[in-house]
C-alpha positions as CSV (number, residue, x, y, z in Angstrom):
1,X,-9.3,-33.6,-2.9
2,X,-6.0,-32.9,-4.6
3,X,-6.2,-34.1,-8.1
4,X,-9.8,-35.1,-8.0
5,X,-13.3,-33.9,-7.1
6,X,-16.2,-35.3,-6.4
7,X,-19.1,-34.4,-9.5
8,X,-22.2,-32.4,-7.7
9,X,-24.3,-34.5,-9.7
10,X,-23.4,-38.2,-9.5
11,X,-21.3,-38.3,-6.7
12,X,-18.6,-40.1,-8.7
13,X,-14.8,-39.1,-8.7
14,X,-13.5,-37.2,-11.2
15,X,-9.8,-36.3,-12.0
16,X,-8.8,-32.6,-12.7
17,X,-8.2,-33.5,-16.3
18,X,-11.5,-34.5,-17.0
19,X,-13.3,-32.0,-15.1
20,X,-10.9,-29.3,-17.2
21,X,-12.3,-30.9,-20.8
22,X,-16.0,-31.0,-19.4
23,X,-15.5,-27.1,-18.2
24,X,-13.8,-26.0,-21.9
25,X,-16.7,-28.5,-23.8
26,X,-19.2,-26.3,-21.6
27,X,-18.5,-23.5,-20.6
28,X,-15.9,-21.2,-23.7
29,X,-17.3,-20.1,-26.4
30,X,-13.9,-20.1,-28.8
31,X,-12.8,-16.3,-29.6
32,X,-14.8,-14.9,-26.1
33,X,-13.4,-13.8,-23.2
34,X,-13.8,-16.9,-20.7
35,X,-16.9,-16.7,-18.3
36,X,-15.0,-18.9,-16.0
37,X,-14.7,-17.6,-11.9
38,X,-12.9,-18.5,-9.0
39,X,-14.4,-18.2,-5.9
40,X,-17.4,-16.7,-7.0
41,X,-15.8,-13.8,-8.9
42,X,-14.7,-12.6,-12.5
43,X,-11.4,-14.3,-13.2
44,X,-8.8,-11.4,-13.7
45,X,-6.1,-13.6,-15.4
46,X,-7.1,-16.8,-17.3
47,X,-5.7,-19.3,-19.3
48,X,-8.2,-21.6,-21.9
49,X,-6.1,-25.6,-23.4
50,X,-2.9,-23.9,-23.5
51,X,-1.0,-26.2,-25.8
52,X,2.6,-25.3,-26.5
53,X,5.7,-26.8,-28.2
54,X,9.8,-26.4,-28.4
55,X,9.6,-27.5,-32.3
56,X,8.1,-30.8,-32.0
57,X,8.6,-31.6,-28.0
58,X,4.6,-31.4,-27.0
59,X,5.5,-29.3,-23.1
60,X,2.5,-27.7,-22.2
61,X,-0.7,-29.9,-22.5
62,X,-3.9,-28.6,-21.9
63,X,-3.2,-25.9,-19.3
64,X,-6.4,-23.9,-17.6
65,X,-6.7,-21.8,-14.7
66,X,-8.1,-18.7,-13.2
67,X,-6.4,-15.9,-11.0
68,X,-8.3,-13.2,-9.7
69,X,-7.1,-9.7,-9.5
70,X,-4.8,-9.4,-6.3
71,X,-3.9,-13.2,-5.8
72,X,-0.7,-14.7,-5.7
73,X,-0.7,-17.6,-7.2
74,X,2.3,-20.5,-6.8
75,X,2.7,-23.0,-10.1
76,X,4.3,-25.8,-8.6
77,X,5.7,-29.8,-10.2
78,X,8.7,-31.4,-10.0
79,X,11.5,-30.6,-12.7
80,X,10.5,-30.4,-16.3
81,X,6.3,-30.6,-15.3
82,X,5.9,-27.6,-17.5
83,X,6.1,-24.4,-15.3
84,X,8.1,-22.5,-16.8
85,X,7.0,-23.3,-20.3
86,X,3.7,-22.2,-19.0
87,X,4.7,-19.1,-17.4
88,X,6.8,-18.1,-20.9
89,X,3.2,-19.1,-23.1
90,X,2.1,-16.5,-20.8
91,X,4.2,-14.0,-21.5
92,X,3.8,-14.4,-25.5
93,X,8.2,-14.9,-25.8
94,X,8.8,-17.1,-29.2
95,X,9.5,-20.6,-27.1
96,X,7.6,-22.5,-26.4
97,X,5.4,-21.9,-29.3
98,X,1.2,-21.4,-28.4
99,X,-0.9,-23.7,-30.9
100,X,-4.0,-23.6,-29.3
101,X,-5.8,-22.0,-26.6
102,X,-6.7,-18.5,-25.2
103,X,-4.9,-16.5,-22.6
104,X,-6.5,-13.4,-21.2
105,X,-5.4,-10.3,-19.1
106,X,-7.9,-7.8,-18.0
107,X,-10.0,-8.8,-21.1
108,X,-7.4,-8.7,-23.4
109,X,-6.6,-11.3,-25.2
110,X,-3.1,-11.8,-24.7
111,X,-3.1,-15.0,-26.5
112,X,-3.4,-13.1,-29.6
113,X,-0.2,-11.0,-29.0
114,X,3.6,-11.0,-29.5
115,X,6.0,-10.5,-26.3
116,X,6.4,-6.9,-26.9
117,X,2.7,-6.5,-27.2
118,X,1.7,-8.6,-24.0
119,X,4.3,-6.5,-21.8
120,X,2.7,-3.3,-23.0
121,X,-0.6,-4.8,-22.0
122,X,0.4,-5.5,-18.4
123,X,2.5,-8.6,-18.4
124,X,5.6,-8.0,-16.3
125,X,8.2,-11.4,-16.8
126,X,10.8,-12.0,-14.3
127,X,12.8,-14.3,-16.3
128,X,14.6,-17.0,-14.0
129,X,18.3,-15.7,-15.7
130,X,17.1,-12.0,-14.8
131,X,18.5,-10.8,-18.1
132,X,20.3,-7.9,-16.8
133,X,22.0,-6.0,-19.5
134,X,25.7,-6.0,-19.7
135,X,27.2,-2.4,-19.8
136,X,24.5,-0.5,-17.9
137,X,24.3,0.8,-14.8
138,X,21.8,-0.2,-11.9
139,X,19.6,2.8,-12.9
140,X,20.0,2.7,-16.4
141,X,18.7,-1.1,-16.5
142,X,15.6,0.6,-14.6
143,X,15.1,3.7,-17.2
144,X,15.2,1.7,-20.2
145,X,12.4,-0.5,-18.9
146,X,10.5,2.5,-18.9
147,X,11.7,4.4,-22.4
148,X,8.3,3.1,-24.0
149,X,4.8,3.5,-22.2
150,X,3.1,2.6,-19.9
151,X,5.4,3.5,-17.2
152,X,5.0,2.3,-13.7
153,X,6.4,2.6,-10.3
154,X,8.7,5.8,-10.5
155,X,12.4,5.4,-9.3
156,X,12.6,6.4,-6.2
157,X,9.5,4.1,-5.9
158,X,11.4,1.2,-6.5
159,X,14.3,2.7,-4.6
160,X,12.1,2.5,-1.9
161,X,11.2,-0.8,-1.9
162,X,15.2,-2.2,-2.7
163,X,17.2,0.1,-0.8
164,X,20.2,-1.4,-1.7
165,X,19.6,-0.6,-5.2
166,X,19.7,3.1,-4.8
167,X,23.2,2.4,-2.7
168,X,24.1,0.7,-6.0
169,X,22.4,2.9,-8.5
170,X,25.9,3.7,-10.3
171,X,27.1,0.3,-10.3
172,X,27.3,-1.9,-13.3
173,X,24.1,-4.5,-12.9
174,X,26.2,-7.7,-14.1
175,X,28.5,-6.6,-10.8
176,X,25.6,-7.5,-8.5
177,X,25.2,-10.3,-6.4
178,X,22.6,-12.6,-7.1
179,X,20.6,-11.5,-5.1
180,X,21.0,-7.9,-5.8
181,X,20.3,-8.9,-9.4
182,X,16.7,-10.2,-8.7
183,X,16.3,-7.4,-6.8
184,X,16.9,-5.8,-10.0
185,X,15.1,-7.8,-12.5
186,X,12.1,-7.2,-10.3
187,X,12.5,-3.4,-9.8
188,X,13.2,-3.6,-13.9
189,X,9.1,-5.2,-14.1
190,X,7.9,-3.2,-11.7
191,X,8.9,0.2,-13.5
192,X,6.7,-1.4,-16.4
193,X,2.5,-0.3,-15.7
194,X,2.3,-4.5,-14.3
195,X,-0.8,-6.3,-14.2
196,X,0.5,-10.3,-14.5
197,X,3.8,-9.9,-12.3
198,X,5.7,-13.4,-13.2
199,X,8.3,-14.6,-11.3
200,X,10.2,-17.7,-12.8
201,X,12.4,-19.1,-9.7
202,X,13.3,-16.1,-8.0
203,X,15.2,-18.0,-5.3
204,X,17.2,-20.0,-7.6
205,X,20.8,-20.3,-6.7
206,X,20.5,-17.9,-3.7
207,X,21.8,-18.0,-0.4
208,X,19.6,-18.6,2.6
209,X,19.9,-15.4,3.9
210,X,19.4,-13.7,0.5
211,X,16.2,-16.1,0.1
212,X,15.0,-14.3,3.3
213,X,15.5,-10.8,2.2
214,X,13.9,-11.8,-1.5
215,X,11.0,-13.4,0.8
216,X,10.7,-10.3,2.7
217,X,10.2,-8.3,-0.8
218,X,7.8,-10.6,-2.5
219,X,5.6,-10.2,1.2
220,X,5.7,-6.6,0.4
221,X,4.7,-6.9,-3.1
222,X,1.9,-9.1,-1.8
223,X,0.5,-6.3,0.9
224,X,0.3,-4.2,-2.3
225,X,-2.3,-6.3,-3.7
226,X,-0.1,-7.4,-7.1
227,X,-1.9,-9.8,-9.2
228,X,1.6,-12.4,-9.3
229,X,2.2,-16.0,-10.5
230,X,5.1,-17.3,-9.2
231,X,6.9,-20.5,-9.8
232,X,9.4,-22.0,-7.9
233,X,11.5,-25.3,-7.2
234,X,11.6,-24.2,-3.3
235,X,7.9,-25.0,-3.1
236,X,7.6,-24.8,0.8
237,X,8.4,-20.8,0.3
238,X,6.4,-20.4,-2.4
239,X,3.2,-22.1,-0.8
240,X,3.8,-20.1,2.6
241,X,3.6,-16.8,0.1
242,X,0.8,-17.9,-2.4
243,X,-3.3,-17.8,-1.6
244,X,-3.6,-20.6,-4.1
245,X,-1.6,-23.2,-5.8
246,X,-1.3,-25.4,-9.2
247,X,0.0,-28.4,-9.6
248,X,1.4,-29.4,-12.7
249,X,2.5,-33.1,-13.7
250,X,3.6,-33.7,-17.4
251,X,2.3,-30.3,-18.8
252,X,-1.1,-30.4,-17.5
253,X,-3.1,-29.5,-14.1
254,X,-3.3,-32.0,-11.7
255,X,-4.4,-29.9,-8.4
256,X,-6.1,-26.2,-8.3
257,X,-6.6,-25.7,-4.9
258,X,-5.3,-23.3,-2.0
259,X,-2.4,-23.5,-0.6
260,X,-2.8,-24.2,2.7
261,X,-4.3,-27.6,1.4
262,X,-1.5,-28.2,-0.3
263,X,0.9,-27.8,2.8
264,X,-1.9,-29.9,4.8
265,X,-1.7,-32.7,2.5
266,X,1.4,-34.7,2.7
267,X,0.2,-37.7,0.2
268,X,-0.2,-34.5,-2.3
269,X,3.4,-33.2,-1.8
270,X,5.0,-36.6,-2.0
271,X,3.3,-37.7,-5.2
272,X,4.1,-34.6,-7.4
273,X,6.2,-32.3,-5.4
274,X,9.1,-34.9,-3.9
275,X,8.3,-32.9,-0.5
């Protein structure tokens, strides 16, 4: 029902924000792993009243959810909703800065980490400016992802899935097209052990034949079973990719839902996605 549901037990409406506060007021015990499921099994990934700031600029407001191990999930809203303020609270990187709440990875409780500590611990952030490092070459941007353990997929693995990266292996990575470059930046994660894959705009200022090819890895990823959440302005790409979606408006949830309802529901896109 997009951003509402109906309550089992009155039969009233209730918006997503209020059925969030009931779930955390019932449901989490504060310094426990959440009990929390989606779809009638354990949550894999889940986030518990994620609040986070930029110095005093209140961004993310309340945040919950659930992914399950293997699910792609899309975090969609228009332009400065939060996403990728969510997906870097995530990720444990200095900005925004977590107040409150509980993140969790695999029972871990990432929420309780540094950056360096959640990427050892299975969080693998695509950063939407890819970060490539100046200087090095293709494969030496790949080997010093992997200089500390845990180590993931090998080389040639990666290779394997990016062709054009082994054609390029000796090339400077800041030389790469675009697209080449997110092919990079993903390879990078990927030679990391990855639980949480997080893709911040992968398509961003791609062309539309590049988007295809990026699609076409990111489909591949998905047959592979990677637990991913990615977020993305192109929301039509990201929904046809995703099992689930999450709508944020203003830093907090306003739809948890698949995403096939999401592409079904045209009031839905219109109100928070422009689409």
């Amino acid at each position: 029902m997009s951003a509402l549901e109906m309550s089992a037990e009155t039969g009233q409406v209730i918006p997503m924000k209020q059925q969030t506060a009931q779930a955390q007021e019932s449901d989490h015990a504060p310094g426990s792993p959440p009990a929390r499921s989606t779809g009638g099994q354990p949550a894999y990934f889940s986030c518990w009243d994620v609040h986070a700031y930029y110095g005093e600029s209140y961004i993310v407001q309340g945040v919950s959810f659930d992914v399950r191990e293997g699910e792609i999930v899309a975090l969609l809203g228009r332009n400065g909703a939060g996403k990728t303020s969510t997906l870097r609270a995530i990720a444990r990187v200095d900005d925004p800065q977590l107040r409150h709440g509980e993140i969790w990875l695999d029972h871990k409780p990432l929420h309780e980490m540094k950056s360096n500590e959640a990427a050892q611990n299975g969080i693998g952030l695509v950063p939407e400016d890819r970060r490539i490092i100046q200087g090095l070459t293709v494969e030496e941007n790949i080997k010093l992802a992997q200089i500390a353990p845990p180590v993931g997929w090998s080389i040639e693995r990666i290779y394997d899935l990016f062709p054009r990266l082994g054609e390029r292996r000796k090339q400077e990575g800041t030389t790469l097209s675009g697209g080449e470059q997110q092919m990079l930046a993903i390879g990078r994660a990927l030679a990391r052990d990855v639980k949480l894959l997080l893709l911040d705009e992968p398509y961003e200022g791609l062309a539309p034949v590049i988007v295809q090819e990026i699609e076409k890895t990111l489909e591949q990823i998905k047959t592979l079973g990677m637990t991913t959440i990615i977020v993305e302005q192109n929301a039509i790409a990201a929904l046809h990719l995703a099992d689930r979606a999450i709508i944020l408006d203003m830093g907090q949830v306003v739809f948890d839902g698949t995403a096939q309802d999401v592409l079904d529901d045209e009031d839905l896109r219109q109100q928070y996605l422009a689409i």
